[in-house]
N, C-alpha and C positions, 0 to 999 in steps of 0.2 A: 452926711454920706462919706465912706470912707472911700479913700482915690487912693489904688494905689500898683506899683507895677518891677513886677522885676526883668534885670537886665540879664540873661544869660549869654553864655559863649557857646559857639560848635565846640571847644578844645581852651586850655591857655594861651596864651600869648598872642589871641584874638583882637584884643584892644578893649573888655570889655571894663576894664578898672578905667583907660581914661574919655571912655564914652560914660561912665556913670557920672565920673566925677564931673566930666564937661555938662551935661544934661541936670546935674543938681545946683551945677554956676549958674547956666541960664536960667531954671526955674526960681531962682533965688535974686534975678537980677530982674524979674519980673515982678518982685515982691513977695513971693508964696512963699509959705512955712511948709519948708522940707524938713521930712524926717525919714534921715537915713538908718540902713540899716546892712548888715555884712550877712551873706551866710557862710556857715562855715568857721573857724578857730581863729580867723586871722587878727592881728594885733591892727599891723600897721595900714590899711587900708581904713579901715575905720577913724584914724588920725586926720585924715586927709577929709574925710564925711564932715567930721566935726567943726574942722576946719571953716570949710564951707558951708557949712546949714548953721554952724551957731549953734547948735544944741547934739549934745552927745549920741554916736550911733552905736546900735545896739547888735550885737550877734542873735542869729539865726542859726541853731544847727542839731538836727533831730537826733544826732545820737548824745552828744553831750547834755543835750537839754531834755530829750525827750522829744515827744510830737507834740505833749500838753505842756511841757515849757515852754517851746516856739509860741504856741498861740497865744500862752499867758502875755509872754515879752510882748508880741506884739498887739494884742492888743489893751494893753498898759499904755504904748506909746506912740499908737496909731490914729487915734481918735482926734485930737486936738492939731493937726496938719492941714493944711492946703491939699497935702498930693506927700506921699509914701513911695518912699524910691530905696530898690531893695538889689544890691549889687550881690552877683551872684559868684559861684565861685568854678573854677574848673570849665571842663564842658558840662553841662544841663545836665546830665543822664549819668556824670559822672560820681559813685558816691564810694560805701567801703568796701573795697572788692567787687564783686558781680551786683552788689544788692543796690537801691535807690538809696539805702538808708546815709544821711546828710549831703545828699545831692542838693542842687538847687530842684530837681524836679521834685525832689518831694520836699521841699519848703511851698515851693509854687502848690502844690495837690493839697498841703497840711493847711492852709492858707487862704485854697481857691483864688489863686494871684492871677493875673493873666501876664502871660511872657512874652517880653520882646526881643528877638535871637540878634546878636552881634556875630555877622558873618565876614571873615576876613578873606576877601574874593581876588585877592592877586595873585593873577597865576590862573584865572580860572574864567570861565562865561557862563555859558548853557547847565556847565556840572554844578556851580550853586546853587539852581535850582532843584536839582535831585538832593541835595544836601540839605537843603531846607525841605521838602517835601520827607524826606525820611525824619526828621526830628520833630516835624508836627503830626507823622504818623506813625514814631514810635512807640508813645504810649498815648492816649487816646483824652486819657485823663488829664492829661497837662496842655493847656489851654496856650499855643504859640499864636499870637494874637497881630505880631508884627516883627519884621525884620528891618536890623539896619545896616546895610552894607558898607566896611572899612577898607580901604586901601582902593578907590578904583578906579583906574589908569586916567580916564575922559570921560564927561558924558554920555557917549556913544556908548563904551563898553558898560555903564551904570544901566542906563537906556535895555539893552540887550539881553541883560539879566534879571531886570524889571518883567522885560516881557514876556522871559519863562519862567517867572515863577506865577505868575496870576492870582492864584488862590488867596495868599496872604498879602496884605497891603506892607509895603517897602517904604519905611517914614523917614528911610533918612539913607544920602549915600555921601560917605565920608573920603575924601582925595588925599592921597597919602602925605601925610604930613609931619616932620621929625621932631619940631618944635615944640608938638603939644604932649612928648613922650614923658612919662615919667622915671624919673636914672633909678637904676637900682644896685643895689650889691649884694655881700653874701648869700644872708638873711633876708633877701626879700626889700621892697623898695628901701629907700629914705623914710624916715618920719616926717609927718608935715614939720613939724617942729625944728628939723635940723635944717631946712633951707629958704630962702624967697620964696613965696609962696603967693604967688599972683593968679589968679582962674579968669580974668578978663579977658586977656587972648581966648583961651580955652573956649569959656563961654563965648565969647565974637564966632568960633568957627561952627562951635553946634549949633547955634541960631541959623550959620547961613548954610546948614547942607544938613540938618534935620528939621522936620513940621513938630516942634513942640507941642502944635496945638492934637496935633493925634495923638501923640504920648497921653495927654490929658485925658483924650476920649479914651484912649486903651484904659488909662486906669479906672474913669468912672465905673468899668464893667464890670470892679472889686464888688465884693457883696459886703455890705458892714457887719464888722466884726462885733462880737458879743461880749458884751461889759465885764470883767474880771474884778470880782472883791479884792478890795483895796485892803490889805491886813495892818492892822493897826502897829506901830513900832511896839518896842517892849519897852514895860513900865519900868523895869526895874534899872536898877542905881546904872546910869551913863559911867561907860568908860571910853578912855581916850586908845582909837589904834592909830600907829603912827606906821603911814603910808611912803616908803620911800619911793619919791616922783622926779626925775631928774634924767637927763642923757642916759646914764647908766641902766635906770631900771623905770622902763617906759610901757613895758608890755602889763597891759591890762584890760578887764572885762569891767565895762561900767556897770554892769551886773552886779561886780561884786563890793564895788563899794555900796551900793542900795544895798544891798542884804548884811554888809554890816551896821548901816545905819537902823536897817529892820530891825533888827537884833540888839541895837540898845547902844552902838556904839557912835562915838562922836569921832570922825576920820579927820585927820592932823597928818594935811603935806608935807614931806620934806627932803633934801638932799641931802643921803649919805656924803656925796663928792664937798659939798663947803660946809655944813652945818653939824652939827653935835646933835644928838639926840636929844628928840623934846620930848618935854613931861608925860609921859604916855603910861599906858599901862600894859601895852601888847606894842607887835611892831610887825609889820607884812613888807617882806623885800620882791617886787616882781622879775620877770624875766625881763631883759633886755640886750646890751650892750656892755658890760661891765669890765671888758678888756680893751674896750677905746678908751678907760679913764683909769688903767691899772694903777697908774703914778700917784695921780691923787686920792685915790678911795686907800690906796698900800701908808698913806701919809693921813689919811684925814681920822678925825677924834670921833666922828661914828664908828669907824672900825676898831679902833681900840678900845672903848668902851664896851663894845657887845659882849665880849663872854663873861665879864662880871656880870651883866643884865641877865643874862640868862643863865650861870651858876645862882643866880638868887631867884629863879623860878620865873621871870618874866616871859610869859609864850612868844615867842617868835616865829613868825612861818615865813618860809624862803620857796621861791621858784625857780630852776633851771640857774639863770643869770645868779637870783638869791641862793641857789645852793653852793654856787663857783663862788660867792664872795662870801657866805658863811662858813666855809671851808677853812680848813689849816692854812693851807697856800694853793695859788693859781697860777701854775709855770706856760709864761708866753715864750715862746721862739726861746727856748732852752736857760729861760730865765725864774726863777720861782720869787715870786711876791708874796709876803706875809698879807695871810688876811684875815677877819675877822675869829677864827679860830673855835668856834662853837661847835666842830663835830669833829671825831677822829676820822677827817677826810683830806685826801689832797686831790685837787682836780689841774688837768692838764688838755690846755686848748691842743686841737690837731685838727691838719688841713682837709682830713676827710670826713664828712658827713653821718654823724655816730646816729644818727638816731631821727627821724622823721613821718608822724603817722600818729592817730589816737591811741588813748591809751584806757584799759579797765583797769583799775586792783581793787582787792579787801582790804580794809585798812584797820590793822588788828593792835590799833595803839590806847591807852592809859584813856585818851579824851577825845581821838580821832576814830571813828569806828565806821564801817557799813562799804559800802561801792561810792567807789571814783570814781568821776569819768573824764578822761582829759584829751591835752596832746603832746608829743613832745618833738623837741625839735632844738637838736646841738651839735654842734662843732666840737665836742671835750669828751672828757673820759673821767669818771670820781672815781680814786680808789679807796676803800675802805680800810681799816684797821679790821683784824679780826673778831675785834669785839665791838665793834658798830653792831648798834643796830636797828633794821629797818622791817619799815611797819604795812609796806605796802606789799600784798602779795598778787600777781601783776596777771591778770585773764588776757590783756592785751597789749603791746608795746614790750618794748626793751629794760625800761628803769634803769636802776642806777648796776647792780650787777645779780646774774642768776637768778633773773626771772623776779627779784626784790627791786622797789623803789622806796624812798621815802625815809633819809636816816632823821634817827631823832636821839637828842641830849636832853636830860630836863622836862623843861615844857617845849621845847625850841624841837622845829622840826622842819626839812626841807625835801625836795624832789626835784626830779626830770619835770617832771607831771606839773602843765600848767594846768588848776584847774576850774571848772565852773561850779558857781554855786548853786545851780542846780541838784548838783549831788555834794560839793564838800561841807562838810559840816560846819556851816561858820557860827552857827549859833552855840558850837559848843567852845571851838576857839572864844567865843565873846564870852562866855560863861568864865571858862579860865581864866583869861583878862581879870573878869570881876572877879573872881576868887583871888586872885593875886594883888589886887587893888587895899581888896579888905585886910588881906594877910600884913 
C-alpha cells in the first residue's frame, strides 16, 4: 500500500519547509523509509530531503513535467517506502497566474494525495478557522485531510482554535520557536551541504506537539499508484558526462542525472573549483553559486581548459550559474574575472532581481530542438556580442535578451533556463557526446 501525504501552506513563510523537514526527522527516527519529494523548481529545499531520508528527493511540478510526468516520477519512487512525504510549495492554490497549473493543489488532485494545511495562527483565534474552512472548500477536489497549527501563543489559544474549526481534525499545534528556523539568504535558504546540519532537536519538537501517528493514518487514505515501465537504458556505446558538483554549481534535478544515465551515459562528479577536467566526453555545468567562489574558479585549470574543449567540438551545456562561468568574464562589485570564455558573452552580477518565474521556448539549434520547459531565476545580466547566437525562442520568461535565450558556440551551449528533462532533449546531447567520442 502506498502511504503517502503532502504538506501545504495558507501562503509562504508559513513554516511549512521546517515542519516537513521536522515530520521527515521524526518519521525516520522511528525507522521508516521516507521518500521525499519537492513540488515545484526548487533546488535547494530538496538538499535538505535528502539529507534527511538518505535517498534522493524528487520534483513534483505539472507545468515543467506535465501531469503524466508527475505521476511517472512519482510513481517510479513511491512504491518501495514506509510513508511519502511531499513538501509543497507557496500557498495550496497557489500556481501560474490565476490557473492551478504547478500549484501544490494540483500536484495533490494529479496524485489524489490527501493534504495536510500548515496554518500560521499568530495574530489570530476564531479567524483560522474561517481560513481553514475556506481552503478545504475552495475546491472540492483537493482532499484537506488535516491541519497543523504554527506559532500558537499557549494552549489555551491552541485549545480555542481547535474548537472552531471542528470539521477537520488539528494533528499538530506548534509553539513558536526560533531555534528550529532555517537561515536563508539571497537565493533562498542555505544548502544542507553548506552547514551543521543536525534534525534531532528538530525531530524532538515534532514528536512532542504533532500525533505522528495521524500523519500516518492521513497518508494510508493514498490510493496506490499504478506501476510505470521501467525503460531499458540504451545499448549503445557508454559515454562519460562530466557533472560539475561542488559549492559553485549545486543546483540540480536528480531527474536528470537518471535520464542521462537512461540515455547511455556514465555521470563523472566533479569540481570545477579544485580539480582539472576529467576524461569525459560532454560536460553539464549547473546553476548555483559561482560568484561565492570567483577567486578560485578565475584561477582554477578547469576554467582554462574549457574553450580548447569546446573549439574541438566537445558539447558542453551550462545553466544560469554555467552560463555566468562559461562566459567571457563575470564582473562582481565593479570587478571583471576572466572566465571560462566559450561564448561572445560577458555577464554582470547586480543587486536587483533580473529574472524570476518559469520559463517556455523553441529551441531552434543544430542538435537541440522542440519545447523547453524551465525556470529561471538571477541576480546578473549577459550581454551578447552581436553576432552570438541564441537558439531559444522564449513563449515564456525573460532569457538571456529580446525575448532570446540559450547562446551557443560549437557544440557548447548555455541559458537563464534551468531545465527538466522532461522536455530537454538529453538524449540528443548524449548522442553528440557519442558522436564526439568516435570523432
Amino acid at each position: 500500500m502506498t502511504k503517502a501525504v503532502l504538506l501545504a501552506g495558507t501562503n509562504s513563510g508559513v513554516g511549512k519547509t521546517t515542519v516537513s523537514m521536522g515530520i521527515m526527522a521524526a518519521l525516520k527516527k522511528r525507522n521508516m523509509d521516507v521518500q521525499p519529494f519537492k513540488v515545484g523548481p526548487d533546488y535547494i529545499d530538496p538538499t535538505y530531503h535528502t539529507a534527511i531520508c538518505g535517498k534522493p528527493s524528487r520534483n513534483l511540478d505539472t507545468f515543467m513535467m506535465q501531469v503524466e510526468g508527475v505521476k511517472n516520477t512519482f510513481s517510479r519512487h513511491s512504491q518501495n517506502a514506509d510513508i511519502n512525504v511531499i513538501e509543497g510549495v507557496m500557498g495550496l492554490f497557489d500556481g501560474m497566474g490565476a490557473t492551478e497549473i504547478a500549484s501544490s493543489a494540483h500536484v495533490a488532485k494529479s496524485l489524489n494525495l490527501p493534504v495536510i494545511l500548515v496554518v500560521n495562527v499568530h495574530g489570530m483565534s476564531r479567524s483560522a478557522a474561517a481560513m481553514v474552512k475556506g481552503f478545504s472548500e475552495f475546491d472540492k477536489d483537493v482532499n484537506v485531510a488535516g491541519v497543523i497549527l504554527n506559532k500558537v501563543g499557549s494552549p489555551r489559544h491552541s485549545q480555542m482554535i481547535i474548537d472552531a474549526i471542528q470539521d477537520i481534525p488539528v494533528v499538530g499545534t506548534l509553539p513558536r520557536n526560533q531555534d528550529v528556523s532555517v537561515p536563508s539568504r539571497h537565493l533562498g535558504l542555505f544548502m544542507a551541504h553548506e552547514q551543521d546540519f543536525d534534525t534531532s532537536e528538530l525531530a524532538g519538537f515534532i514528536e512532542e506537539n504533532i500525533d505522528l501517528d495521524a500523519i500516518i493514518s492521513i497518508a494510508e487514505t493514498a490510493p496506490d499508484v499504478e506501476d510505470v515501465p521501467v525503460e531499458e537504458s540504451s545499448s549503445e556505446d557508454k559515454v562519460k558526462i562530466g557533472i560539475a558538483l561542488d559549492s559553485a554549481f549545486c543546483f540540480y534535478y536528480q531527474d536528470m542525472f537518471d535520464a542521462f544515465r537512461q540515455a547511455g551515459a556514465e555521470v563523472v562528479f566533479f569540481s570545477p573549483i579544485k580539480e582539472e577536467v576529467p576524461d569525459v566526453d560532454g560536460m553539464y555545468f549547473g546553476g548555483g553559486y559561482p560568484e561565492l567562489h570567483i577567486s578560485e574558479l578565475e584561477s582554477s585549470k578547469t576554467t582554462k581548459s574549457l574553450k580548447d574543449l569546446s573549439a574541438d567540438g566537445m558539447p558542453i551545456y551550462g545553466e544560469c550559474g554555467g552560463l555566468q562561468y562559461l562566459s567571457k568574464s563575470y564582473e562582481i562589485d565593479d570587478t571583471v574575472h576572466k572566465m571560462a570564455d566559450l561564448f561572445p558573452a560577458e555577464t554582470v552580477l547586480t543587486k536587483k532581481l533580473q529574472a524570476l518565474g518559469y520559463t517556455e521556448g523553441t529551441a531552434k539549434g543544430d542538435f537541440i530542438k522542440g519545447t523547453v520547459r524551465g525556470h529561471e531565476f538571477h541576480y546578473s545580466v549577459t550581454y551578447c556580442a552581436d553576432d552570438a547566437k541564441l537558439i531559444y525562442e522564449m513563449k515564456r520568461g525573460k532569457g538571456i535578451v529580446d525575448g532570446m535565450d540559450c547562446i551557443t558556440e560549437h557544440n557548447s551551449l548555455a541559458s537563464y533556463t534551468h531545465a527538466h528533462p522532461a522536455s530537454f532533449p538529453v538524449k540528443s546531447f548524449v548522442d553528440k557526446c557519442r558522436e564526439y567520442k568516435r570523432c
